[in-house]
C-alpha positions in Angstrom: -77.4 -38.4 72.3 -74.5 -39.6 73.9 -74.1 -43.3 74.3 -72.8 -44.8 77.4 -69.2 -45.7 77.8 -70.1 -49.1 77.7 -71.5 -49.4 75.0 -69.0 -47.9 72.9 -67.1 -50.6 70.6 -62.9 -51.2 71.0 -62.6 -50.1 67.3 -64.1 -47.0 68.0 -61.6 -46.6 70.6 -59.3 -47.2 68.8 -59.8 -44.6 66.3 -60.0 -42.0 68.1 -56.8 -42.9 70.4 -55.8 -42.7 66.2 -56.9 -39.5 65.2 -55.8 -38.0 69.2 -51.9 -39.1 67.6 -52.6 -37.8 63.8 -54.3 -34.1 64.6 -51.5 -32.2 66.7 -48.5 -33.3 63.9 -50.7 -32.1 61.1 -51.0 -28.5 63.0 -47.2 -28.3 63.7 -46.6 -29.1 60.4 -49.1 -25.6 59.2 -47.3 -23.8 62.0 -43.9 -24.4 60.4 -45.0 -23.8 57.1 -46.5 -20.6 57.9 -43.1 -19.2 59.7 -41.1 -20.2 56.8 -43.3 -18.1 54.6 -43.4 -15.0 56.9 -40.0 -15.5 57.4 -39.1 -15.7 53.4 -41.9 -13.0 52.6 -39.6 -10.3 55.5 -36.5 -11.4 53.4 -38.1 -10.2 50.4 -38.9 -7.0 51.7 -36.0 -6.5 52.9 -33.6 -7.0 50.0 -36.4 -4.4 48.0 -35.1 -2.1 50.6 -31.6 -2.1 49.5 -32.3 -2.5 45.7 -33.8 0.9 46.4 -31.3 2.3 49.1 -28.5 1.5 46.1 -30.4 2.8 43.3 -31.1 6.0 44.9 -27.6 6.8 45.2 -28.6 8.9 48.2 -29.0 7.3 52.2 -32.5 8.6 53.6 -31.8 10.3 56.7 -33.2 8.7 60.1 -36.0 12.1 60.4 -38.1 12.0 63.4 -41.2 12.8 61.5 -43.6 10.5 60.0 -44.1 12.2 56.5 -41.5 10.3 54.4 -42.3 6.9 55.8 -46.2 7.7 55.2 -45.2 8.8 51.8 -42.9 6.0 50.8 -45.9 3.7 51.6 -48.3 5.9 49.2 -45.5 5.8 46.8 -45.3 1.8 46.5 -49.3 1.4 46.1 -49.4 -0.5 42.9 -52.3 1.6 42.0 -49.8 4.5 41.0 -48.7 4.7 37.4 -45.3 5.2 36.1 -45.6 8.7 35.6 -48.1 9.8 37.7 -48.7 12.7 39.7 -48.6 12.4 43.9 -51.1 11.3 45.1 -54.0 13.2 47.6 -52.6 12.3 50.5 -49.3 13.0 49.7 -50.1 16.7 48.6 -52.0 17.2 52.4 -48.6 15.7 54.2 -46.8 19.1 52.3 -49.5 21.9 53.3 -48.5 24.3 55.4 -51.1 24.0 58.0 -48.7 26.3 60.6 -45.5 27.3 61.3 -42.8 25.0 63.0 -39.8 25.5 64.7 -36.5 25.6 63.2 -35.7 21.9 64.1 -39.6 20.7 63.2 -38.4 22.6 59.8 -35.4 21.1 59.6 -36.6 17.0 60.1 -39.3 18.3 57.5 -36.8 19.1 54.2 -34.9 16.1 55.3 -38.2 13.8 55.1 -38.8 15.7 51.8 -35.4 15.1 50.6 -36.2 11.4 51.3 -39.2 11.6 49.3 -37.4 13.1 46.3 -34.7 10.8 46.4 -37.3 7.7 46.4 -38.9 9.7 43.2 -36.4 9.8 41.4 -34.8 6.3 41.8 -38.1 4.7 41.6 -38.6 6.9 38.2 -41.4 8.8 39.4 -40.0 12.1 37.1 -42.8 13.9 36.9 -44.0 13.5 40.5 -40.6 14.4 41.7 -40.5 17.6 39.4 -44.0 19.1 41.1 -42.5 18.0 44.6 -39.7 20.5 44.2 -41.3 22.7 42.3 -43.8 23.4 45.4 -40.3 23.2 48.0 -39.0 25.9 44.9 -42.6 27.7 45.3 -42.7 28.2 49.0 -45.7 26.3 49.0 -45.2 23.8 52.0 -43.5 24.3 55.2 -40.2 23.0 54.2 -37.3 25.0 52.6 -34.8 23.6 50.3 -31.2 23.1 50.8 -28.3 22.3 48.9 -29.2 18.8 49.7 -32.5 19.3 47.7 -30.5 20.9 45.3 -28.0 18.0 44.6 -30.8 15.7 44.7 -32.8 17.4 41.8 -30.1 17.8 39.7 -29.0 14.4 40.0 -32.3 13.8 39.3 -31.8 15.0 35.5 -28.6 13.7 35.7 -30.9 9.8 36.1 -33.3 11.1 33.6 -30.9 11.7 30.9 -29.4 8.7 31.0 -32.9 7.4 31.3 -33.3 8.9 27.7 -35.9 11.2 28.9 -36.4 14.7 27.7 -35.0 17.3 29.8 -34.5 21.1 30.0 -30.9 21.3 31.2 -30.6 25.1 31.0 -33.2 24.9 34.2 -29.5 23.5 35.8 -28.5 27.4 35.2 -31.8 29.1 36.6 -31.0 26.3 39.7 -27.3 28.0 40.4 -28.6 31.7 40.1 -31.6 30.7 42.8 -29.0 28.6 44.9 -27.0 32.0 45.4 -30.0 34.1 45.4 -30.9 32.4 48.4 -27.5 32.4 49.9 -27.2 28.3 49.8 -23.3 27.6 49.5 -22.3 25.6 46.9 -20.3 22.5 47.4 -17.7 20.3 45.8 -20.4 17.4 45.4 -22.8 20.1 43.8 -20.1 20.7 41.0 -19.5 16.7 40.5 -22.5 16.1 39.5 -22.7 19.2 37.3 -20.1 17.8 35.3 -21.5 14.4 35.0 -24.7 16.4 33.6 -22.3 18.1 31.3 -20.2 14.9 30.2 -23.8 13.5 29.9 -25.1 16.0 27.2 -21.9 16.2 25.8 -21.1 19.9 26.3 -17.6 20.7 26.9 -18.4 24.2 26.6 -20.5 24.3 29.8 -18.2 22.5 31.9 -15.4 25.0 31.4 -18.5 27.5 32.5 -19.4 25.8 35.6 -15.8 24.9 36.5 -15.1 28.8 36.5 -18.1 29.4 38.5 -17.3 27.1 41.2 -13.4 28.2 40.9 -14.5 32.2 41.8 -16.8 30.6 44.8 -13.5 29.3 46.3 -14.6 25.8 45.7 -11.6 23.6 44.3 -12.6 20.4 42.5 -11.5 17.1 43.8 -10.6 13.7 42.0 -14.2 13.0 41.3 -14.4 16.5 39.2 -11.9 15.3 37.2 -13.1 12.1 36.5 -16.3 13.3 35.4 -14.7 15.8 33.2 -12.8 13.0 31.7 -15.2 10.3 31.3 -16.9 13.6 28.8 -13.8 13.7 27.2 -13.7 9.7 26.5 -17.0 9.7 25.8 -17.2 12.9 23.4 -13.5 12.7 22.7 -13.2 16.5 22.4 -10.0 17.7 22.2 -10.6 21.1 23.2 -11.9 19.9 26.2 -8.7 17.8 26.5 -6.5 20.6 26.3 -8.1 22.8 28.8 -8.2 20.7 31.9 -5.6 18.7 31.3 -2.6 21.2 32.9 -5.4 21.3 35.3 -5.3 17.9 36.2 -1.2 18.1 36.4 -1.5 20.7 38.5 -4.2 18.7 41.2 -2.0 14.9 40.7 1.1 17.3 41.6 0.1 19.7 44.5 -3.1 19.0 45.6 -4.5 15.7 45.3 -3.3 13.4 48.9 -4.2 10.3 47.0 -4.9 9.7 43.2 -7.6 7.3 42.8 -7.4 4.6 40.5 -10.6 5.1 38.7 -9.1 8.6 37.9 -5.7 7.1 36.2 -8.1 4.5 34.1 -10.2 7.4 32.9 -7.3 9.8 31.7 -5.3 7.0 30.4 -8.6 5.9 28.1 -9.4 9.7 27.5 -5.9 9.8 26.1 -6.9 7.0 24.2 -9.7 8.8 22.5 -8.0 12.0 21.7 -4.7 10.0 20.7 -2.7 12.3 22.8 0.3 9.9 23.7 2.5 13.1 24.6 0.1 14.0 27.1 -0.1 10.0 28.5 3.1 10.7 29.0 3.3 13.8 30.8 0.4 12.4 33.1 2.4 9.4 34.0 5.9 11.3 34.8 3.5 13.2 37.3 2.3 9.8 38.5 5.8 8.8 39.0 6.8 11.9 41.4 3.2 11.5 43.3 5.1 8.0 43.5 1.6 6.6 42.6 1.8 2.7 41.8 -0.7 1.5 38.9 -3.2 -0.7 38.9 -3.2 -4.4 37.0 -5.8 -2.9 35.2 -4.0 0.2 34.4 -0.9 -1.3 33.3 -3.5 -3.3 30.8 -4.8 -0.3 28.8 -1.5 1.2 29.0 0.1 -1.7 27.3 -3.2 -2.0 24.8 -2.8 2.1 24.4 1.1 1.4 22.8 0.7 -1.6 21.0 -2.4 -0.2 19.3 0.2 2.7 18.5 3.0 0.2 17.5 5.6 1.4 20.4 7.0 -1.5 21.3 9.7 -0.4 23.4 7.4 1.3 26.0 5.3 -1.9 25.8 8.7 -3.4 27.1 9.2 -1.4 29.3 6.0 -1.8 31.0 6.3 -5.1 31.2 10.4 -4.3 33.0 8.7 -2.2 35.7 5.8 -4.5 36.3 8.0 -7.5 37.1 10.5 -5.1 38.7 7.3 -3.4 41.4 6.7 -7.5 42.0 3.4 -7.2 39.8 1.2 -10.1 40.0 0.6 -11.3 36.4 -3.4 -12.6 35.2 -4.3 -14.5 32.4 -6.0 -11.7 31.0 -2.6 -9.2 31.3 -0.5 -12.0 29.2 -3.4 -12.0 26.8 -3.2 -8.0 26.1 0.8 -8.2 26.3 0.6 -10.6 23.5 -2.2 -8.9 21.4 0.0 -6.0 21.6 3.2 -7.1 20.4 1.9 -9.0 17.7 0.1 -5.8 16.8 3.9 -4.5 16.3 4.8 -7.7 14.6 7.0 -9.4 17.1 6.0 -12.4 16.4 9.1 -14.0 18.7 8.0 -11.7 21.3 4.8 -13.5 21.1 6.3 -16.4 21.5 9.0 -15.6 24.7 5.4 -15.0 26.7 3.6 -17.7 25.5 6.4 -19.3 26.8 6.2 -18.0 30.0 2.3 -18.6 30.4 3.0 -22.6 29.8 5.4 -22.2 32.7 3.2 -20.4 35.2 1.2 -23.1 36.2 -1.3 -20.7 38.5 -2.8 -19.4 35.8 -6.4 -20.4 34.7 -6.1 -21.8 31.0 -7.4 -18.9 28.5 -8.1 -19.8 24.8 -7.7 -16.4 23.7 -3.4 -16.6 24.8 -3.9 -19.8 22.3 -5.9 -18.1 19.8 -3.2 -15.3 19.6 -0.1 -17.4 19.6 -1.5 -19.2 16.9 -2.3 -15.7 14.7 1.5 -15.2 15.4 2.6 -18.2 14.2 0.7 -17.8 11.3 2.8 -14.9 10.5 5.6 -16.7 10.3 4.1 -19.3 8.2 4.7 -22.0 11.1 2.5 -24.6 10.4 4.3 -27.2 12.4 3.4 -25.5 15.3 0.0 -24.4 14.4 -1.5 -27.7 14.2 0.8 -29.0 17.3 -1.6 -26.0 19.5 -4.4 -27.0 17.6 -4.3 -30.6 19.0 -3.7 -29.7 22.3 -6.7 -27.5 22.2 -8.9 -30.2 21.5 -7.4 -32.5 24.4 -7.3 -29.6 26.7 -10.7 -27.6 25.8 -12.6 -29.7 23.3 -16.2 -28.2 24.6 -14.5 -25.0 24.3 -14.0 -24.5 20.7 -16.4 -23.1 19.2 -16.6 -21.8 15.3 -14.4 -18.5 16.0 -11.7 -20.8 17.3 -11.9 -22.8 13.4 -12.2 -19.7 11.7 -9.1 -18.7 13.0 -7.4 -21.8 12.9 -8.6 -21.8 9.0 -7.3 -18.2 8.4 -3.9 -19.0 9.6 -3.9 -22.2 7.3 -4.7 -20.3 4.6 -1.8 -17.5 5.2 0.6 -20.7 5.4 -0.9 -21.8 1.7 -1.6 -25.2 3.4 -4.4 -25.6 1.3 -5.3 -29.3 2.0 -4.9 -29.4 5.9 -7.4 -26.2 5.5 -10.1 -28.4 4.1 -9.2 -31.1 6.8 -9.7 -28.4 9.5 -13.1 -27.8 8.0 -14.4 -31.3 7.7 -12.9 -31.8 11.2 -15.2 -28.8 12.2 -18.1 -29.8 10.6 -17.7 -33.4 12.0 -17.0 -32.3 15.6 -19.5 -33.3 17.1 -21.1 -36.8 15.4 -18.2 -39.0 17.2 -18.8 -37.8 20.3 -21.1 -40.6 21.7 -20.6 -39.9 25.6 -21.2 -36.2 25.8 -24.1 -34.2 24.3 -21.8 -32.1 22.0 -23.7 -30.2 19.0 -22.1 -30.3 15.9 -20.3 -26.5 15.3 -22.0 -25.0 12.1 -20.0 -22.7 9.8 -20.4 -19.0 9.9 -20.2 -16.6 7.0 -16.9 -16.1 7.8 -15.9 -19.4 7.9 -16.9 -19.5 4.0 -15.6 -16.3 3.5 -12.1 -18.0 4.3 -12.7 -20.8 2.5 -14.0 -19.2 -0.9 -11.3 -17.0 -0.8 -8.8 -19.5 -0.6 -10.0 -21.6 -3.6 -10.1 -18.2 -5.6 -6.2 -17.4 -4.6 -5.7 -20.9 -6.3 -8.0 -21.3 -9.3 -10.6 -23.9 -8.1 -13.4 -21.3 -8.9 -15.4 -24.8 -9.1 -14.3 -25.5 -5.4 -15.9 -22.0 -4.4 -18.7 -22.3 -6.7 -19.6 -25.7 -4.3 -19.0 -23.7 -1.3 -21.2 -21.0 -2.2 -24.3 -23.5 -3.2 -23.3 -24.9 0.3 -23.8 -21.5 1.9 -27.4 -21.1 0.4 -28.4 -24.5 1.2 -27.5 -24.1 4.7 -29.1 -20.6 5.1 -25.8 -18.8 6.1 -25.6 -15.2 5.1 -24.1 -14.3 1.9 -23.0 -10.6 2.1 -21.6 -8.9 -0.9 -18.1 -9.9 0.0 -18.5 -13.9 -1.6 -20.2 -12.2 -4.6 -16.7 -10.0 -4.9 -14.5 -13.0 -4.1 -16.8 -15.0 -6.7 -16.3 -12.3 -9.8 -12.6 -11.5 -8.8 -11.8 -15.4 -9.5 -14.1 -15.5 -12.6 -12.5 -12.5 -14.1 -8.8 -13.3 -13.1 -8.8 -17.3 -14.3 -10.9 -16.9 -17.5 -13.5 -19.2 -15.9 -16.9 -20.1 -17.9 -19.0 -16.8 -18.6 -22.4 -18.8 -17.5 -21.5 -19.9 -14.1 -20.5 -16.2 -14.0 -24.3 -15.4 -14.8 -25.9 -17.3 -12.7 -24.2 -15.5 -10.1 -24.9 -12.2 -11.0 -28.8 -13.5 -11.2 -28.8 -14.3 -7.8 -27.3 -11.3 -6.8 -30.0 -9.2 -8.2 -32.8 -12.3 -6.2 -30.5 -11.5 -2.7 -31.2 -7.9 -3.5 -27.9 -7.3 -2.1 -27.1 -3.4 -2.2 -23.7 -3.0 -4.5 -20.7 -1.7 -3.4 -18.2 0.6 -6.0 -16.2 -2.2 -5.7 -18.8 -4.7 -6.8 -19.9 -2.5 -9.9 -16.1 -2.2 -10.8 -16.0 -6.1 -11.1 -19.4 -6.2 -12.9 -17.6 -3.9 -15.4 -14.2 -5.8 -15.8 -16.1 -9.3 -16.4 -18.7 -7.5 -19.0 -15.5 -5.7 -20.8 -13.4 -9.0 -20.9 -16.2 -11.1 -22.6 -16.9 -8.2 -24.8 -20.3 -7.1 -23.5 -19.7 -3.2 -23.7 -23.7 -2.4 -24.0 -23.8 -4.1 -20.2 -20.7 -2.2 -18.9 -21.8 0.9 -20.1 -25.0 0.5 -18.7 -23.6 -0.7 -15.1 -21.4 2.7 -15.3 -24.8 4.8 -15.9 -26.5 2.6 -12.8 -23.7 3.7 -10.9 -24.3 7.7 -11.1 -28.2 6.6 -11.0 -27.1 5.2 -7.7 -24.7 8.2 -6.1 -21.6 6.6 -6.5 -19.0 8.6 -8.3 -17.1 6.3 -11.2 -13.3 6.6 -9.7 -10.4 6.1 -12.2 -10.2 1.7 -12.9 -13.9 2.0 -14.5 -13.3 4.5 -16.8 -9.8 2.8 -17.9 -11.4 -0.3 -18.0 -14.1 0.9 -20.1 -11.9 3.1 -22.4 -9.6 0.0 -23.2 -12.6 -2.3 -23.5 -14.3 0.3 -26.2 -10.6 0.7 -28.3 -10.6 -3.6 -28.4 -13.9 -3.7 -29.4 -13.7 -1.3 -32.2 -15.9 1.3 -30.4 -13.8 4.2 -30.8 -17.1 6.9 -30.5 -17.5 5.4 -27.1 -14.1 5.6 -26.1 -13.7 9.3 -27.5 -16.9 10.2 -25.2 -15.3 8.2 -22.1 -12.6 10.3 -22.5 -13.8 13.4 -22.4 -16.3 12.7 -20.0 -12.9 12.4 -18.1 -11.6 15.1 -18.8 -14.5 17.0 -17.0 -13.7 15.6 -13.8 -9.8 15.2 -12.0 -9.3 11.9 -12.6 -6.0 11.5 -14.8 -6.4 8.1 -16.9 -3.3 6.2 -16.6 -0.4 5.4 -19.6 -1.5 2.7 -20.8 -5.6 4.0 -21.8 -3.5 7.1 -23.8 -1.3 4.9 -25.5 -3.8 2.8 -27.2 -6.9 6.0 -27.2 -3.8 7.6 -29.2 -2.8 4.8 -31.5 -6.5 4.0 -32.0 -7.7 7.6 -33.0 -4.9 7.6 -35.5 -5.6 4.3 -36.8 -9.5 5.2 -37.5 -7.9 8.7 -38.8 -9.0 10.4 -36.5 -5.7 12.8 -36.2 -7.3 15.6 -34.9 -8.6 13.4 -32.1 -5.1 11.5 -31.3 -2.8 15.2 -31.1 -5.5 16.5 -29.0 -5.5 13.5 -26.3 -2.0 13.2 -26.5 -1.4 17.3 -25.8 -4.0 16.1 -22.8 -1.4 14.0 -21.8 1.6 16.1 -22.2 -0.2 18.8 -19.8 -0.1 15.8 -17.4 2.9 14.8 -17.8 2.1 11.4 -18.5 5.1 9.9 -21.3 3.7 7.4 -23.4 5.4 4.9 -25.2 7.8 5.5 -27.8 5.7 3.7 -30.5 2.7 6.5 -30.2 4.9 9.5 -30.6 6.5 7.9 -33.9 2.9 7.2 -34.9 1.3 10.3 -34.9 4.9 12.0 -36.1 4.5 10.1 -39.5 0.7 10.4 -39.8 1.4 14.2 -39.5 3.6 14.3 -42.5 0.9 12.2 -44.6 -2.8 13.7 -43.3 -4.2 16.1 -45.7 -7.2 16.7 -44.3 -5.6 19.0 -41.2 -4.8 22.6 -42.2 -0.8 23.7 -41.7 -1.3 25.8 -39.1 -3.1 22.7 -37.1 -0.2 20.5 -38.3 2.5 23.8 -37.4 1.0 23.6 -34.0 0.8 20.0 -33.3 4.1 19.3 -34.5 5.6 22.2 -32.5 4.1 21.1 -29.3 4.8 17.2 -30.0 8.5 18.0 -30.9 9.4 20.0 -28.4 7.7 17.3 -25.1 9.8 14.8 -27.6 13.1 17.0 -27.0 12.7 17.4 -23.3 11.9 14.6 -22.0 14.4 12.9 -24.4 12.2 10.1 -25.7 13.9 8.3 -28.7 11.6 8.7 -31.2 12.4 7.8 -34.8 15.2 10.2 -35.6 14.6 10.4 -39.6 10.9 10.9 -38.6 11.3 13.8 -36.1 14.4 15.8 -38.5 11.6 15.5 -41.3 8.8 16.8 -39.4 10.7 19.6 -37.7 12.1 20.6 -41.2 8.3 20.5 -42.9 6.2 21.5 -40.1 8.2 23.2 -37.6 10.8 25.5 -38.5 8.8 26.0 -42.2 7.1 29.5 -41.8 3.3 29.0 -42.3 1.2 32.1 -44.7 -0.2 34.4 -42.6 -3.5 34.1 -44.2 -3.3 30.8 -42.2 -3.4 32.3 -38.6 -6.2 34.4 -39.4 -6.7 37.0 -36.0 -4.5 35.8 -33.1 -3.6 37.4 -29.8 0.1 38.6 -29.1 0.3 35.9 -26.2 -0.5 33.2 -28.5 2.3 34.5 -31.3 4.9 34.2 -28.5 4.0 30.2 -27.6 4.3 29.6 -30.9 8.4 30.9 -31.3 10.7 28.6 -32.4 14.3 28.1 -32.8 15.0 29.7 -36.3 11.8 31.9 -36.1 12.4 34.1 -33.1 10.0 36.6 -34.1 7.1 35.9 -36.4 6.6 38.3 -39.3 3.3 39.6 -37.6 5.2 40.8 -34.2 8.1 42.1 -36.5 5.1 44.5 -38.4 3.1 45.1 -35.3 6.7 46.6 -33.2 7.1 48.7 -37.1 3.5 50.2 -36.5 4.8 51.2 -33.1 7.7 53.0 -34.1 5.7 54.9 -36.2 
């Protein structure tokens, strides 16, 4: 019931003259609200639009007919999977209800084309396969044209690099339909053949297709080449090389209007991969007549190409004809121009653009032209200056260094054999960031290079103790330890003589790490078990090594041999040896010297002649002392027959006379008069061959008495 006005009450009034102001500023506000969200939800949309647009690689055709827009719109139902098949509705928009007229049939393959395009860039493989399968079939009103064509194989093209499973040879059975149904080929068609090809990696069908499109009349164009090329860096084949590459000369001279410079960075990295600087060369002089101008960016790999080759003077100049053509300069060039030269080890070079960068004052500030100057410098063992860039690089950059930075800045200390400001640099590292009170700075945390540096260093100078500290370090930190501080560790225990049970504790943990050992690892497990006299263990790290695959080289086995002879284990040594002998390693002077001295000093004279004819057939001279050695024990031993000592002698003597090694002259006139020119019983020789009567001539004894009787049977 309404009450008379009256009656009503001034605060009621008054509120609703209240709510009257509120309620229209609370529906404006909605209003607003709901435009900004309409308007941000059309934004949306429309950037999807040209994430597709670009991803397609293709531009959808403006077609008349409703079929691709009706189909996009199935296509982005959320209730399609990945891979699935189209959809109901798509399948009825292909039928072929009736026949159309030429331009109905037209706007239809175009709408198709659309469709496939949006399949294959939205990754709908499968569902694009059956769509051009049924254009392929005849099965809908549309017929495909080289635009379908091109689509579908760029289409494999997306689904290889997708790292989906394709059947390329289809590509073939594609062509063969294509002129089958009289569709001319284009240069685009061959383009993306050869980005298939460079794709898969086969050379071999490139030169096939490139023939195929060459008889059609079809010539290729810079993009050809640069797919080709990209193969060719990518697969670095030189037979590919080779056979396009006169090609290419023969386009950049006659035919090409323009060379693109995406074509001259390709070739110049394809060059690059094949390390064909001849040909760089040949491609540039044609650059020159097309009076082509290179890029920044092509003067950079150029000048990366030549100082990864060590030509300096083409580094320079490129660096003339860049100034020269009014070049502009980047950081990022004067980086590569210094990596280069100090690649070459122009180290002043270096310097002289260094130079020229603190000059230019446009230039951004790089650390890596810092970083580079200061390897230089290290080179020439400048420390002066080393630590003069290092302080300016923490005034100029402080937030910038980072632990790479330090393990250079370490490395270059260490090539100086500045020890002490090393260690400095490293607490300095470590403390980086605990002083810095107004900025929220971490503290920089050593790598497992950093201690790689460091533990190396303290090895190089004997303070295994130093490295041993580093290393507990390492694993109380939780830093990496590869097999390289293990190496470093047993190279400094083995060369300084250090305690043999620090040295076990870190072979222990080696085995706890279960690190897999190197060759060179095992070699140092066998050098610090031979010098402490623990033959059993090296022996049984040699037989882990073949248990392993990995072929014992040469240092093992003299290692071994002369570890055996010091410790009195001449069996061992004796089997080493001719375990040796089975395979082509050649021992080295030093393990037949004392194998020679130490078979005749266990009398083992048999043994001794034998290794040291071994080491005659090499050619390896030993030392004068082991000649005169087994010369005397020759004249003493009883135990040898004198047909064995006639032979050893005769061999001994006469390596002893041509290679003029001044033995003991008393020693080598008796033997020579008992054992060599003496003539030995026949009944000594037993049967022999004629061959082996004829090695065994001497001086006095031209003929032997056997070869005089067996040339008297002749005659008769």
């Amino acid at each position: 019931m309404i009450r008379p006005l009256e009656e009503s009450s001034g605060a009621d009034l008054g509120d609703m003259n209240e709510a009257g102001r509120q309620w229209p500023r609370h529906e404006l506000m909605m209003v607003l609200i709901v435009i900004l969200v309409l308007a941000f939800l059309r934004s949306i949309l429309y950037y999807i639009g040209i994430i597709i647009k670009f991803f397609s690689g293709f531009r959808a055709p403006r077609a008349e007919v409703s079929i691709a827009n009706a189909a996009l719109k199935i296509l982005r139902t959320p209730s399609e999977g990945f891979n699935s098949s189209p959809s109901s509705s798509i399948t009825q928009l292909l039928r072929n209800p009736k026949p159309l007229p030429a331009e109905h049939q037209h706007q239809d393959i175009e709408s198709c084309n659309t469709l496939l395009s949006s399949y294959i860039s939205t990754g709908y493989f499968n569902s694009a396969y059956q769509l051009f399968m049924k254009l392929r079939d005849g099965n809908s009103r549309a017929r495909p044209n080289i635009d379908t064509y091109e689509i579908y194989i760029h289409g494999v093209l997306v689904a290889l690099r997708a790292g989906r499973t394709v059947d390329v040879n289809m590509v073939d059975e594609l062509l063969a339909e294509m002129r089958q149904r009289k569709i001319p080929f284009r240069t685009n068609t061959e383009n993306i053949l050869m980005e298939v090809c460079g794709t898969i990696g086969n050379s071999w069908k490139m030169r096939k297709y490139y023939t195929i499109f060459l008889k059609e009349g079809i010539k290729a164009d810079s993009l050809t080449y640069e797919a080709i090329f990209k193969s060719v860096r990518s697969t670095q084949s030189s037979q590919c090389f080779d056979t396009f590459f006169p090609l290419l000369l023969e386009f950049v001279g006659k035919e090409a209007k323009v060379v693109e410079d995406t074509l001259v960075n390709v070739v110049i990295e394809a060059c690059r991969k094949v390390s064909a600087l001849d040909k760089l060369e040949r491609f540039l002089g044609a650059l020159k007549e097309k009076r082509k101008n290179l890029s920044v960016e092509s003067y950079g790999k150029l000048i990366s190409i030549y100082g990864v080759a060590r030509k300096e003077h083409r580094i320079t100049e490129i660096v003339y004809e860049m100034k020269k053509l009014n070049v502009r300069f980047n950081d990022l060039l004067y980086e590569g121009i210094m990596e280069a030269y100090l690649r070459c080890n122009l180290c002043d070079k270096v310097e002289e653009v260094y130079t020229e960068v603190q000059a230019n004052k446009n230039l951004p500030f790089n650390i890596n032209i810092c970083i580079i100057m200061i390897r230089a410098l290290a080179k020439k063992c400048d420390f002066l200056r080393i630590v003069s860039i290092y302080k300016e690089l923490k005034n100029m950059a402080e937030r910038k260094l980072n632990c790479a930075i330090y393990n250079i800045l370490l490395d270059s200390c260490a090539k100086c054999e500045n020890y002490k400001k090393m260690l400095e640099l490293f607490e300095d590292m470590q403390t980086s960031g605990k002083n810095s009170l107004l900025t929220n700075e971490e503290c920089i945390e050593p790598d497992n290079t950093t201690y790689t540096i460091l533990i190396k260093a303290m090895c190089k100078t004997g303070d295994i103790n130093k490295a041993v500290f580093l290393y507990k370090e390492m694993k109380e930190r939780g830093v990496e330890i590869t097999e390289q501080i293990f190496n470093l560790l047993l190279d400094g225990y083995i060369q300084f003589n250090y305690d043999f049970k620090q040295a076990k504790d870190i072979i222990k943990d080696i085995s706890t790490l279960d690190i897999k050992l190197s060759y060179f690892t095992y070699v140092l497990l066998i050098k610090l078990y031979t010098k402490h006299g623990q033959m059993n263990k090296s022996l049984a790290i040699l037989k882990e090594m073949k248990v392993q695959g990995i072929a014992p080289g040469l240092i093992p086995y003299n290692t071994l041999i002369q570890g055996c002879i010091k410790n009195k284990l001449i069996e061992s040594a004796i089997e080493l040896f001719q375990e040796v002998r089975g395979t082509k390693l050649d021992l080295d002077k030093e393990t037949y010297n004392n194998l020679v001295l130490s078979c005749i000093n266990s009398r083992k004279l048999l043994t001794g002649c034998i290794i040291l004819s071994q080491a005659i057939t090499e050619s390896i001279t030993l030392n004068t002392n082991a000649y005169d050695a087994i010369l005397k024990s020759l004249l003493d031993n009883s135990e040898l027959t004198a047909i064995q000592k006639h032979e050893q002698a005769t061999t001994i003597c006469n390596y002893v006379k041509l290679r003029k090694i001044p033995v003991n002259d008393a020693c080598y006139q008796e033997v020579m008069e008992r054992l060599v020119f003496v003539p030995v019983p026949v009944s000594e020789y037993g049967p022999v061959s004629y061959t082996h009567l004829r090695a065994h001539e001497t001086g006095r004894n031209l003929v032997c008495r056997l070869l005089l009787e067996k040339k008297k049977k002749k005659k008769k």
